[in-house]
C-alpha positions as CSV (number, residue, x, y, z in Angstrom):
1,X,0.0,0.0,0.0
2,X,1.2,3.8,-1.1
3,X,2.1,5.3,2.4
4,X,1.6,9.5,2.2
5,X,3.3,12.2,4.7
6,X,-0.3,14.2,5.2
7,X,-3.6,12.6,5.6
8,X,-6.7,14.5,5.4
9,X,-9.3,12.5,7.6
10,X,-13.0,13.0,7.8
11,X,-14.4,12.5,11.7
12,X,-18.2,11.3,12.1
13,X,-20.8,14.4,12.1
14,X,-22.8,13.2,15.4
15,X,-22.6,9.2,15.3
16,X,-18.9,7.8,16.4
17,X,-19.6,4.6,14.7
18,X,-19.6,6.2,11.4
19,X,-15.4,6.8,11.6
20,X,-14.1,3.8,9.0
21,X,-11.7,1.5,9.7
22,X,-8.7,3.0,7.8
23,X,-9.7,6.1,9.6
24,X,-8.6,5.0,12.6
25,X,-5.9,2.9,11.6
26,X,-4.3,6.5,10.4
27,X,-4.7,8.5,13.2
28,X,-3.2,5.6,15.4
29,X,0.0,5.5,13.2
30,X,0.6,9.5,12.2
31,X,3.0,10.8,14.8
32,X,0.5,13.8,14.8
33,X,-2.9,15.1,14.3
34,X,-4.1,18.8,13.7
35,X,-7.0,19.5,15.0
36,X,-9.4,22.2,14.7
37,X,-10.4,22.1,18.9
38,X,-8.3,19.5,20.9
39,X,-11.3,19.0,23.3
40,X,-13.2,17.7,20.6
41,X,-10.9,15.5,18.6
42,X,-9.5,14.4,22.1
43,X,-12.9,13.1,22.9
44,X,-12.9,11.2,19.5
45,X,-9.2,9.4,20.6
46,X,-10.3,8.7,23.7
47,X,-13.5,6.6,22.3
48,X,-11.1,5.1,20.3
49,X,-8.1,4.2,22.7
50,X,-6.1,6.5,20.2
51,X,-3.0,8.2,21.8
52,X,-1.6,10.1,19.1
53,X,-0.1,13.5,20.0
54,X,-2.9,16.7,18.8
55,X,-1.9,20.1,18.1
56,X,-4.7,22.9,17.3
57,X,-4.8,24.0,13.9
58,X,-7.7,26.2,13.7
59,X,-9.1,29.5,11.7
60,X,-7.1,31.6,13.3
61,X,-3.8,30.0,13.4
62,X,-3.5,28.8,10.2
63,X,-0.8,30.6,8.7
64,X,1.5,30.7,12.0
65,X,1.3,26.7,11.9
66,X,2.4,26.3,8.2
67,X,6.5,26.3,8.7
68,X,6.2,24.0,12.3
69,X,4.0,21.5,10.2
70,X,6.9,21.8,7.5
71,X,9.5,21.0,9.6
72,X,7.7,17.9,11.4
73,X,6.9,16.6,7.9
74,X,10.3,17.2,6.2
75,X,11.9,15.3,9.7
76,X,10.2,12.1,8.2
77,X,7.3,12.6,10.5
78,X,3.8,11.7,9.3
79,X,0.7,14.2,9.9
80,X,-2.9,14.0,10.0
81,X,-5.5,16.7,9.6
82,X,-9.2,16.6,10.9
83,X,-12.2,19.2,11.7
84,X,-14.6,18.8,14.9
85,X,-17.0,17.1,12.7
86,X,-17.2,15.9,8.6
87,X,-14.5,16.5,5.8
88,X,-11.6,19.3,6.3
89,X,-12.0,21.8,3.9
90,X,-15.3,22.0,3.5
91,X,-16.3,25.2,5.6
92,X,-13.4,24.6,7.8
93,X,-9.7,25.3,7.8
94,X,-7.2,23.3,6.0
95,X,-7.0,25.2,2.4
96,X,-4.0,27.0,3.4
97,X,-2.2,24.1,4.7
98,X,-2.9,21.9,1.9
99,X,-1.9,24.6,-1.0
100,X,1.3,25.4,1.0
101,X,2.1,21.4,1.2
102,X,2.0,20.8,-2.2
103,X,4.6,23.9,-2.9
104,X,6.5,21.8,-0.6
105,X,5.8,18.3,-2.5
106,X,4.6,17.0,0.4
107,X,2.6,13.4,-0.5
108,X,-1.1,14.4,0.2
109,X,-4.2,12.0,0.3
110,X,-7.6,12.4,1.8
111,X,-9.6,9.1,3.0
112,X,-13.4,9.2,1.8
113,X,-15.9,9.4,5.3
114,X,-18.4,11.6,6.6
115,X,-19.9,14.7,5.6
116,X,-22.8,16.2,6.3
117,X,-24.0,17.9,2.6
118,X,-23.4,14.0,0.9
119,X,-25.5,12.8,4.0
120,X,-28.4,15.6,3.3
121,X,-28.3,14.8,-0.1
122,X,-28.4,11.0,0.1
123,X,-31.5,11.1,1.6
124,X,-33.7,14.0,0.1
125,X,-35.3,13.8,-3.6
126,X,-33.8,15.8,-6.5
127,X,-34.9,16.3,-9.8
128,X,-31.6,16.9,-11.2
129,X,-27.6,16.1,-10.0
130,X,-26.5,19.8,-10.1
131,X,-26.3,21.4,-7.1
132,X,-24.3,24.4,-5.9
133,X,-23.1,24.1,-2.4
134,X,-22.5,27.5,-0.7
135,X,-21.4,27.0,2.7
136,X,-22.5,28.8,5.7
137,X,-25.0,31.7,4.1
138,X,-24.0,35.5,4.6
139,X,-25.8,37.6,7.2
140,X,-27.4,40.2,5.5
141,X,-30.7,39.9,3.7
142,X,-29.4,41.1,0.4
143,X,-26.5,39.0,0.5
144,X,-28.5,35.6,0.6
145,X,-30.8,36.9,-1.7
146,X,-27.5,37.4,-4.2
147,X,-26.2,34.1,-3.6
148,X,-29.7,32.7,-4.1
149,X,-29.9,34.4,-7.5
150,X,-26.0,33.4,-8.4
151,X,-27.6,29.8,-7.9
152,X,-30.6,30.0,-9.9
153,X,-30.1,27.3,-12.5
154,X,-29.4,24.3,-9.8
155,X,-30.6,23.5,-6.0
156,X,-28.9,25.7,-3.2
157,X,-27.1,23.6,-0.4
158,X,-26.3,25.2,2.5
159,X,-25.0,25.2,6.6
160,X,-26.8,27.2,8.9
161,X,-27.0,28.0,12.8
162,X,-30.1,27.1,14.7
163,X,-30.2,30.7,16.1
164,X,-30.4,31.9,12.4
165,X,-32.2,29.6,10.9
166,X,-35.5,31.2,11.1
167,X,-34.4,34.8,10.2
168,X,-33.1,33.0,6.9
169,X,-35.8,30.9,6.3
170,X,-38.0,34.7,6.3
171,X,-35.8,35.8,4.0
172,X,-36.0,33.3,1.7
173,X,-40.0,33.0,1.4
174,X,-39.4,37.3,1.2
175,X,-37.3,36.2,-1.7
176,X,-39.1,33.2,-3.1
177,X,-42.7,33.4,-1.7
178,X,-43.7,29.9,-3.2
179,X,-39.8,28.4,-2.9
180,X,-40.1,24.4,-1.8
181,X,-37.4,23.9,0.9
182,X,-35.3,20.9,2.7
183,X,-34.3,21.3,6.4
184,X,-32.0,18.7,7.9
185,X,-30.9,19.0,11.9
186,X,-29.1,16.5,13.7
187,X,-27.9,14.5,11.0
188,X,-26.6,10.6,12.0
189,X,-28.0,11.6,15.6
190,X,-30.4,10.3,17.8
191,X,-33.4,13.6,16.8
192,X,-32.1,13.5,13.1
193,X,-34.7,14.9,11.5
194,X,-35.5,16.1,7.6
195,X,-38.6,18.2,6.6
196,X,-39.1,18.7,2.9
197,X,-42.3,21.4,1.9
198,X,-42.9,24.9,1.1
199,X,-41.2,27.5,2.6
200,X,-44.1,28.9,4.4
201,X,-45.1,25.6,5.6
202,X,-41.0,25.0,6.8
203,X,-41.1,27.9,8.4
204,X,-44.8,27.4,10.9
205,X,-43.2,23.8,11.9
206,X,-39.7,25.4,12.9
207,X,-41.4,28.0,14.9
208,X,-43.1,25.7,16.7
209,X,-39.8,23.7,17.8
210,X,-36.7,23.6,19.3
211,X,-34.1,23.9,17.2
212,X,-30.8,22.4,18.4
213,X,-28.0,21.0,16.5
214,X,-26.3,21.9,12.7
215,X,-28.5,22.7,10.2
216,X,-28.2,21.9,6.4
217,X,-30.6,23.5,3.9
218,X,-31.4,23.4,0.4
219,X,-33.7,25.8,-1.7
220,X,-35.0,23.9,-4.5
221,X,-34.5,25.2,-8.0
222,X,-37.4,24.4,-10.3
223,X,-39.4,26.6,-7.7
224,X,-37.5,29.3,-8.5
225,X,-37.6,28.9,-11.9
226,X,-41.0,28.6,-12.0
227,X,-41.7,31.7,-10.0
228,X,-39.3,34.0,-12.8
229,X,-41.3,32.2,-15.4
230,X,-44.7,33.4,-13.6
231,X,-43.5,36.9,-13.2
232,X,-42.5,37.3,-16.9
233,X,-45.9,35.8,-17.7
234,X,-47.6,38.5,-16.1
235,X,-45.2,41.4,-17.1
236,X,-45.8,40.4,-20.8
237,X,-49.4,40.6,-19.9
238,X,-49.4,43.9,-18.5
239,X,-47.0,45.3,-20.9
240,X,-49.7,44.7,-23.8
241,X,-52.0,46.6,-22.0
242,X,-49.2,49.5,-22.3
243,X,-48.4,49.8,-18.4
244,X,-44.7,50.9,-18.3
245,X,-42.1,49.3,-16.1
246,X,-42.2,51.2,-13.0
247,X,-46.0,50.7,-12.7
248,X,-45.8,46.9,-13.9
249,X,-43.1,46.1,-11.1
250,X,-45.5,48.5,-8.7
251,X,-48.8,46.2,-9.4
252,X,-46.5,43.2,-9.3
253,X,-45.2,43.6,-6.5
254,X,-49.0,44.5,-4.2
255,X,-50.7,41.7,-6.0
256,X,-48.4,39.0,-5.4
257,X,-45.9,40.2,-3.0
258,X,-42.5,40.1,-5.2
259,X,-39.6,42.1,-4.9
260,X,-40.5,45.6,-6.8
261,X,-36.8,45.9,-7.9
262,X,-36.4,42.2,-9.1
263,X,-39.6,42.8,-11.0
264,X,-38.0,46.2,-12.4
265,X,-35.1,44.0,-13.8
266,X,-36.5,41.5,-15.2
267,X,-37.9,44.0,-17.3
268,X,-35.3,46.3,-17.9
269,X,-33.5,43.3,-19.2
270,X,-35.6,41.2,-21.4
């Protein structure tokens, strides 16, 4: 078997026994593991009877770890990487690591294993296989609704905070008034739990529960296609009747609740 100097290791998402077998044979025989919080990974080893030496490796140490991760690998030392939870790399540090490793020609190989959007995914239904995945959403209303229409041709995955959840989920139906949503919390846990409808309906069963635990998302994308379809349909409709487009995106918008200035630009630039 091909040994590496780096391995890049996913860690379960909620249930332990979801680590693989090579998982764990690697962070038994690497001579160190970086680690994201050491109180979390330690809790992992110590499951695991694992005594391999941790050092934190985290968002805001990134860069000031690269040249002591150098050296330990150019001694003939071999190094693992892992998050708190799921695959490095995906909304979590290691980029920066990884990039500066291969400068160095450092062997480099990840093990498949967890992650939380491939475990959403696997378990809600699709129409289609594309799919943008866009990490933790920004905070501001304009900036989802951005990313949202960046996204338009393919379903929207994203991470979310339970405390935020709800303001995003009102911004989105804002956005998308007849948007069909996926909510996942909990994933691989004992409360998993996955609830697939419209937004409006998402949103009246969230506000009537806790919410604990990560969240992964997905706005679906034929709704939104359907919905720009709709509005054009009714702009070409008014615009026979000679309304102009400052009044057409006025009527739209107290009629059926869209955004005034999305109307305005759909116009503008058909």
């Amino acid at each position: 078997m091909k040994e590496y100097d780096f391995y890049i290791v996913p860690t379960p998402i909620g249930n332990l026994g979801d680590i693989t077998f090579r998982a764990l044979d690697v962070l038994r025989e690497v001579d160190v593991i970086a680690c994201e919080d050491m109180r979390v990974t330690q809790k992992l080893l110590n499951h695991f009877d694992i005594k391999t030496k941790c050092i934190s490796y985290h968002k805001f140490n990134e860069r000031e770890r690269l040249q002591s991760f150098l050296e330990i690998l150019k001694s003939g030392k071999k190094m693992a990487l892992v998050s708190d939870a799921g695959t490095p790399l995906f909304c979590d540090p290691g980029s920066i690591l990884v990039e500066e490793l291969r400068k160095n020609n450092i062997k480099i190989t990840a093990l498949p294993g967890a992650n939380a959007v491939v475990t959403f995914l696997s378990q809600v239904p699709r129409e289609d296989e594309p799919f943008a995945f866009v990490g933790f959403l920004p905070r501001t209303k304009s900036q989802i609704v951005e990313v949202l229409k960046q996204s338009a041709g393919c379903d929207v995955i994203f991470y979310e905070s339970p405390n935020r959840l709800m303001d995003t989920l009102e911004i989105i139906s804002e956005y998308e008034p007849q948007a069909r949503v996926a909510i996942a919390r909990e994933l691989t846990k004992v409360f998993e739990e996955v609830v697939i409808d419209s937004i409006q309906h998402v949103k009246e069963y969230f506000s009537e529960n806790t919410l604990k635990g990560e969240i992964v998302g997905m706005v679906y994308k034929s709704c939104r296609e359907q919905n720009v379809c709709e509005i054009i349909e009714k702009i070409n409709v008014l615009k026979e009747k000679n309304f102009k487009a400052k009044e057409i995106s006025t009527i739209l918008s107290a009629l059926y609740g869209y955004n005034k200035n999305d109307v305005y630009r759909l116009i503008i630039n058909e």
